[in-house]
Each structure stands twice: as C-alpha cells, then as structure tokens.
N, C-alpha and C positions, 0 to 999 in steps of 0.2 A: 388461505387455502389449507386442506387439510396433507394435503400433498408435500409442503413443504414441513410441518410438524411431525410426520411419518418419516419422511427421507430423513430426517435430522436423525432421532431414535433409532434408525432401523443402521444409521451411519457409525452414533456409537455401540450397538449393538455388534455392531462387526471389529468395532474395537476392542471390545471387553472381549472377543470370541478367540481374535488372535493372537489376545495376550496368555491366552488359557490353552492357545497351540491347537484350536479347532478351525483349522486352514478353510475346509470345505466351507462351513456354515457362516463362515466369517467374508467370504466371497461372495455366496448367494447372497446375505441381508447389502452386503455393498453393490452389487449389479442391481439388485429392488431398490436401494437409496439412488441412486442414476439413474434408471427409469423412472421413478417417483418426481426429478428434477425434469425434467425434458418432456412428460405426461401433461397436455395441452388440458385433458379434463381435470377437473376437481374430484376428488377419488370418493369424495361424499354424495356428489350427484353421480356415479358410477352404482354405488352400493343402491343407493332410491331406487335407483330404476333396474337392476337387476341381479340384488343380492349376491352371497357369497362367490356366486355360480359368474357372476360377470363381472367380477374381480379376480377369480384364475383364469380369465383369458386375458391377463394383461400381460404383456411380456415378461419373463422371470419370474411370477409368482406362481407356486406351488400352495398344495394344501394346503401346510403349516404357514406360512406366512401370509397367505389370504384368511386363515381364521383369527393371524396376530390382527390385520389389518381390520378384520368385523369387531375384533375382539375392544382397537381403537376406536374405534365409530361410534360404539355401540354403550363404551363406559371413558375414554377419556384415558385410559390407561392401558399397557401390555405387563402381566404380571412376568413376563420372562423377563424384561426392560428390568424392571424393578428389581428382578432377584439378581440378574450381573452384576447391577451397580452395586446392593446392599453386598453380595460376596466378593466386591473387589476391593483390594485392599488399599490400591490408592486412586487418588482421585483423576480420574482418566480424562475428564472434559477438560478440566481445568490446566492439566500437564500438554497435551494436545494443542490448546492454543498455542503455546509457545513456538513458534519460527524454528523447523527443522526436527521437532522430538515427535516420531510417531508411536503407536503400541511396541514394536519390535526393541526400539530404545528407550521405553519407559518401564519396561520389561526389566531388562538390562538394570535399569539403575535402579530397579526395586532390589532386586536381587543381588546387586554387588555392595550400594551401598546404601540399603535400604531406605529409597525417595518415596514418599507415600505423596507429596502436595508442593505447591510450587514455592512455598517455606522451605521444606527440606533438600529441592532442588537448588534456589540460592545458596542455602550454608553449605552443601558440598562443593558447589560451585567454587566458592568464594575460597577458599581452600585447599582449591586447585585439586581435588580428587577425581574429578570428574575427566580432566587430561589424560590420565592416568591412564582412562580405560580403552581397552579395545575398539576400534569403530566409532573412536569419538575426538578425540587429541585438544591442543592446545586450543586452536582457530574454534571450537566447536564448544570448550568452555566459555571461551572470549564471546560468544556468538548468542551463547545463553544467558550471560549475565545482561547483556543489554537488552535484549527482548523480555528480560523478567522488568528489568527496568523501565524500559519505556510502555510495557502494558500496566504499571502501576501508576502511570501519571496520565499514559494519554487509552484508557480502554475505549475500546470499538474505535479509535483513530489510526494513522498510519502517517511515517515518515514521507515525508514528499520526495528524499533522495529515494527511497526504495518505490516510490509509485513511478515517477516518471518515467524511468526508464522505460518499465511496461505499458505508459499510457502511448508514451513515443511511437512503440514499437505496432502498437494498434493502428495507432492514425493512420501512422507512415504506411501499413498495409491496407488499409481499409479505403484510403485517398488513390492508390493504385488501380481499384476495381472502375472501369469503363463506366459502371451504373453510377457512379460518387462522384455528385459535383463538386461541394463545399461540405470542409470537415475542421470541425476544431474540437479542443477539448473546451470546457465550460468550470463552473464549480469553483472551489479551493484551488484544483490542479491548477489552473488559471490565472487564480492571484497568486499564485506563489505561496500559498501559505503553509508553515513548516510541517502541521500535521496534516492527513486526508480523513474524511470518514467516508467516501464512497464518489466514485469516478462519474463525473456527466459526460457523455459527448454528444455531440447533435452534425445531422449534415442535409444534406438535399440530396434527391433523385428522384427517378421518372419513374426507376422499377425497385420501390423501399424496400418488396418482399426477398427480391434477391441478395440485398445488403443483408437484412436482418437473417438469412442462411447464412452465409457466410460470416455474421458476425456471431453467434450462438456456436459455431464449429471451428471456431480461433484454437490455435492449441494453447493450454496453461487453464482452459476453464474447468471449471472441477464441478459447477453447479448452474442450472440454467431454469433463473426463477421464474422467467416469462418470458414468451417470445408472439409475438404479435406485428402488425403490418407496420407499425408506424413507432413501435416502443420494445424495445428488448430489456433485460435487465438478465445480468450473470452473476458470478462468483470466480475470480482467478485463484490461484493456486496459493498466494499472498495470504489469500484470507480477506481481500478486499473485493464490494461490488462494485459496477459498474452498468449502467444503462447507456443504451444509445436510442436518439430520438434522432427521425427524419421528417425534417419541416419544409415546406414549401420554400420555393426559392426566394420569392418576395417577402417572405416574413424571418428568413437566415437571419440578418442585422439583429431586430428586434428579439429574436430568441435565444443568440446567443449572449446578448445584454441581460436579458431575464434571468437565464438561468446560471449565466457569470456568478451574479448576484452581487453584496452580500443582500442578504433580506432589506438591512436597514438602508444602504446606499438605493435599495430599486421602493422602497415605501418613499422615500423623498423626491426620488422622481418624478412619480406619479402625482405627488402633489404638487409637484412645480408645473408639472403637463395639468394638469386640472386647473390651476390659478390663470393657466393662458388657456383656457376654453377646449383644453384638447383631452383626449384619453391614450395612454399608454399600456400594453399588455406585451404579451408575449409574439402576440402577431402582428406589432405596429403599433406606431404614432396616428391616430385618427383625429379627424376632424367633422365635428359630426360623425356621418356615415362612411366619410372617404378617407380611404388609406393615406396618408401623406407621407410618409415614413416606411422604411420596416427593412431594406435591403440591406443596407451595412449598420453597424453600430454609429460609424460617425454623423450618418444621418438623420438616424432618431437619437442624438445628443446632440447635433443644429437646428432639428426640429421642434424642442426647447428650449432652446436660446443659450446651448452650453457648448463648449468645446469639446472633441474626444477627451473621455476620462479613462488613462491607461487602468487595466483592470488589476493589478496590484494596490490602486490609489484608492478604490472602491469599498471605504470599509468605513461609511458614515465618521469620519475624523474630522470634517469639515474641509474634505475635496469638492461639494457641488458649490460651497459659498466661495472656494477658492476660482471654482470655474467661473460665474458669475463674476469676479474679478477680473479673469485673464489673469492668476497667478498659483497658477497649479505648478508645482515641485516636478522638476524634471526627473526621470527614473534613472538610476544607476543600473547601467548594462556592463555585459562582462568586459566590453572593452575600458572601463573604466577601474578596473584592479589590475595593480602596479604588483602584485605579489602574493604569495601565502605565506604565513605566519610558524604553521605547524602541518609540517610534512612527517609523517614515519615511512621507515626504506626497510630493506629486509634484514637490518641489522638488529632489527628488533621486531615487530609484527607486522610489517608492511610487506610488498609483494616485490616492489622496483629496487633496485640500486641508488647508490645519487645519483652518478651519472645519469643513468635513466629520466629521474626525475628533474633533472635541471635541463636535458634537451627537450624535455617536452615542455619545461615551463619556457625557456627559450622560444619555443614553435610559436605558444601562446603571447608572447611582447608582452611576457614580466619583466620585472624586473628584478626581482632578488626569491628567495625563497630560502625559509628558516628552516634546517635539520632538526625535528624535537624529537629524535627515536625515546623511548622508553628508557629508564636508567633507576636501577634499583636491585630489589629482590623480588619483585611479580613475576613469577615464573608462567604464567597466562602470556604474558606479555614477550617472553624473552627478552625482559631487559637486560640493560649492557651493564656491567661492573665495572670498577672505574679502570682497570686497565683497555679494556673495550671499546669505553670511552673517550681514552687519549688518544688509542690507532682509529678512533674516527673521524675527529678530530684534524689527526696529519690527514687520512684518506680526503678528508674536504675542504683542505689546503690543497690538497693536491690536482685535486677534480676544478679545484674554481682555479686555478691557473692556468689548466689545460683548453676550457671552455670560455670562450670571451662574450662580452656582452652581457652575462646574469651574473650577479652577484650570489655565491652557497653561504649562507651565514650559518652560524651554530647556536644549537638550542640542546634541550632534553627534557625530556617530563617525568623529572624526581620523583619516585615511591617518598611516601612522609612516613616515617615509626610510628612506632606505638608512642615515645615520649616527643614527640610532635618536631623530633627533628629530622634532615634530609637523608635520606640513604648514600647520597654521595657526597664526600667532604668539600668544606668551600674552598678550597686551594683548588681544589680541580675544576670546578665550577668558575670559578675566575680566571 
C-alpha cells in the first residue's frame, strides 16, 4: 500500500523539519504520517477515484501536502523529501534507528560533537564524550553503544529480554477483555529465541471486531499497518511489529502449532500427517473431510502419533524422531537454576545494592550469586579502582553474614589495556 510508503517519507520529513527548528511543519507532516497509518483505504484508490480534490478531505491534509501526496502518486518521488535529505548534513534514518536518539538529540550531537552517521556515533561513544553531554549521561552512552552493536549483528531483529516484557504486558491485558477466550503469544516469542523479528499473537472470540479496537489503540503503538476483522498488524514504540489473529475456537490447538512454527519443525509434520493418511494446517488435523484434531496443540501432536513437543524444542534438530522415540529432552525451567554468575549492583552500573540483590535472589531459592561489578578505567561503566574494590569486597563479607541461606561470592569484570593486561593488579584479584 501506498499509505505505508507516504507515512514513512512524510515521517522522516518531520524529522529533517525539527532538526532545522521548523516545529510547525514538522508536526503537520507527523499528524499526516498517523493518519496515513490508521487510513483503512489505499491513498492510490483515493486519488483514482477523486483526484487531488479527494485527498484534502482526509483529515490533516492541506494543500501543500495533498499536492506532495499527487506529486507521489503521480512520479514515485517528493522533490521536497529529496532536498532535506540531500541538505542534511547527517544521516537522519540511519542515527534514528538507534533505541532512544531522536532529531532533538541528533541535533545535539551534530553540533557538539560533530556525529554525521552511526560511525561517528560509536567513536564518540566509545570515548566516553557522549556522557559528557547535557541531556544524555553515562546510562545513555552505555545504552547507545549496545544498540549500535546489536543492530550490527542482528538488523531488523530484536532482543527477546526487551520484547517480552511488552509482549507480556499485551497478553496479560488483552486476556482481561470479557470478549477474549484464549490468548497466547506464537512465533520466536514462544520458543524462546534470543533475537525477535516481529510479534504473533493469536486468540479466540465471539466479537473479533471489538478485540481488534482495542487492540490497534494499546498505548506504546506508534503505527497501525492494518486493522481488519480477524488480523491486525502494528508498530510498538520498540521499533518492533506485531499482528494479532483471532481464530475459531476449534482450530486454537492447531493455529497456535502453526504459527509457533519453526517453518522447518511444521514442513515435517505435515509430512508425517500425510504418511498416516491425514492433512495437517493451520485449522486442524483432518481426516479426509473431518476435523479430528485442532483444539489444543497436544491433540494434533497425538493425532500423529507424537507426543506434545515443548515449543522451545521445535527447531527441526531432530525433536519429531526423538518424539517418535518417547525421548525428547526435558526443558530447563527457572526452577532449575541454583544461581547467577554475574550480578552488577550500583557500585558500578547497576541500579540495586547487594543486599538488595541477594534478598531477592534468596525470594527466588538460589543459591549463591556472583558480585562482577565493573572494575577498571571505563568511566561509561563507573568502574571501581582497586581501593573500591577492597571496601566491596569487606561490604560483601559483610552482607553474606548478615543474610543466611545464599551464599554473596566475589567476582569483577576487569577493563583489559591497551598492552593486553588487567586494569587491576593480581594481588588484588586474588
């Protein structure tokens, strides 16, 4: 749709507007990229059928922006688009993605210390200049060097510590609403797996249209690519999409199996469903013509001849010939970790104290947990030098004899020099 290609454009167009301190203009083109999101027609069959004239009756558009809009339609391009970009000095989409840096603070670090691209972003970073500044601090360099870093390994994907939370906090509301029978999430979220590239969920009810209101007007959404009776699809504020599908109640099992996935785990399926005479989909285990299957997952995975397969295990590794077996690998659940390893506390970039942190590993029935604050010259980090060190040291003798039951052991995660040795000397260390 051309809807989504305009909102995009007309989105950074409000960007390049605010960084150049043209507040007004930079507010209309962002109100037209939001209606442009939430706009049920295609703004191409708008224009067909009643020219320029039936494009400024859409909400928020004005003259100038309905002739940028013909001007798209009409050739594929907006030469005003064109000339912000070509007069901006740095690269505004790309500085943008980054978690937390919008025009106002790309602004900023052009000007202070002249960032043009997410190159010159890192080297400041890394250098610690970027703490420095006004309206940005330590936590906020620390915050930019991992999102430069994890958008270099994993682009278009997403941490699953950072999706969850929000996928949680959807469910748990959306399972609330009187119309919502059954609700899960689907996808990656589902298996656990470390990175996301975009949220499934799926659920049942009687009246989908009033889910899919309610779910399109969630707060944190920022874009809303599709909304329709039985399929939504968004944009949270993360930078991550999300769809939600409502399926019939008899075919839940079967759908949320499907769309679990992985691809390769549900292609072997169906061939094991085919080899015993049956078909498998998204709506059921069929036989012939009749459903036999389709309510819960465990029952179209006994309706060919396999046991439930936890959907972490789902990653064509040779889970369905273990099932076939009766010897599929039990899953490690959280009650089965005795500890962590690497705890930082606010002695260095962390938010808790120990104590804090040991009575709530305590809550949890750990059993010991490792202190590795920082310890060096990373000033991002507020590492400890080595007298800092020692009084934390005594402070976690102290704390692990006051609190019984967990064990506080000691650790620290030494800066390395430039000639490849420790920032803190081994006497201390020892």
């Amino acid at each position: 749709m051309k809807n989504l290609e305009l909102s995009q454009i007309f989105s950074q167009m409000s960007e390049f507007l605010e960084m150049k301190e043209d507040g007004f203009r930079a507010r209309a083109y962002s109100r037209v990229a939001r209606v442009l999101d939430s706009l049920e027609r295609d703004i191409g069959d708008i224009y067909r059928e009643g020219g320029a004239k039936a494009l400024k009756e859409i909400p928020s558009v004005g003259r100038g922006i309905a002739e940028k809009m013909e001007e798209y339609l009409k050739t594929g391009k907006i030469k005003e688009y064109q000339k912000l970009k070509k007069e901006s000095p740095v690269d505004v989409e790309a500085l943008t993605k980054v978690e937390g840096i919008g025009p106002k603070k790309i602004k900023t670090l052009y000007q202070k210390l002249g960032v043009r691209n997410l190159k010159d972003l890192e080297k400041v970073a890394r250098v610690g200049e970027i703490a420095a500044l006004e309206g940005f601090g330590a936590k906020s360099e620390k915050n930019i060097l991992q999102a430069i870093a994890f958008a270099k390994t994993s682009k278009g994907r997403f941490l699953l510590g950072a999706i969850l939370p929000v996928v949680r906090e959807v469910v748990g509301g959306l399972e609330k609403l009187p119309e919502v029978g059954q609700i899960s999430a689907a996808g990656s979220v589902r298996r656990m797996k470390e990175t996301v590239g975009d949220v499934d969920l799926l659920a049942t009810s009687s009246q989908p249209d009033k889910v899919m209101e309610h779910f399109v007007s969630l707060p944190g959404i920022v874009k809303v690519w599709a909304k329709g009776p039985t399929k939504s699809s968004v944009r949270f504020k993360g930078g991550f999409d999300c769809d939600l599908r409502v399926v019939k109640r008899v075919s839940f099992g079967a759908a949320l199996q499907y769309f679990t996935g992985n691809k390769e785990h549900n292609i072997l399926l169906r061939r094991l469903a085919i080899k015993k005479g049956l078909k498998l989909n998204e709506y059921g285990v069929y036989k012939k013509k009749t459903r036999i299957a389709g309510r819960t997952e465990k029952e179209v995975y006994q309706a060919i001849s396999l046991p439930y397969i936890e959907p972490e295990l789902r990653t064509n590794t040779g889970e369905i010939g273990a099932g076939l077996k009766n010897e599929l690998p039990k899953i490690i659940g959280y009650d089965n970790i005795k500890g962590e390893t690497q705890c930082h506390t606010d002695w260095s970039d962390g938010t808790e104290t120990i104590e804090a942190m040991a009575k709530a590993a305590k809550k949890m029935d750990y059993q010991y947990i490792v202190i590795t604050d920082h310890a060096g010259f990373l000033k991002i980090a507020n590492g400890l030098d080595e007298k800092r060190l020692l009084r934390q040291m005594r402070e976690i003798d102290k704390i692990g004899k006051e609190i019984s039951g967990i064990k506080i052991l000691k650790g620290c995660e030494v800066d390395i020099k430039m000639d490849g040795g420790l920032a803190i000397k081994d006497e201390v260390l020892a």
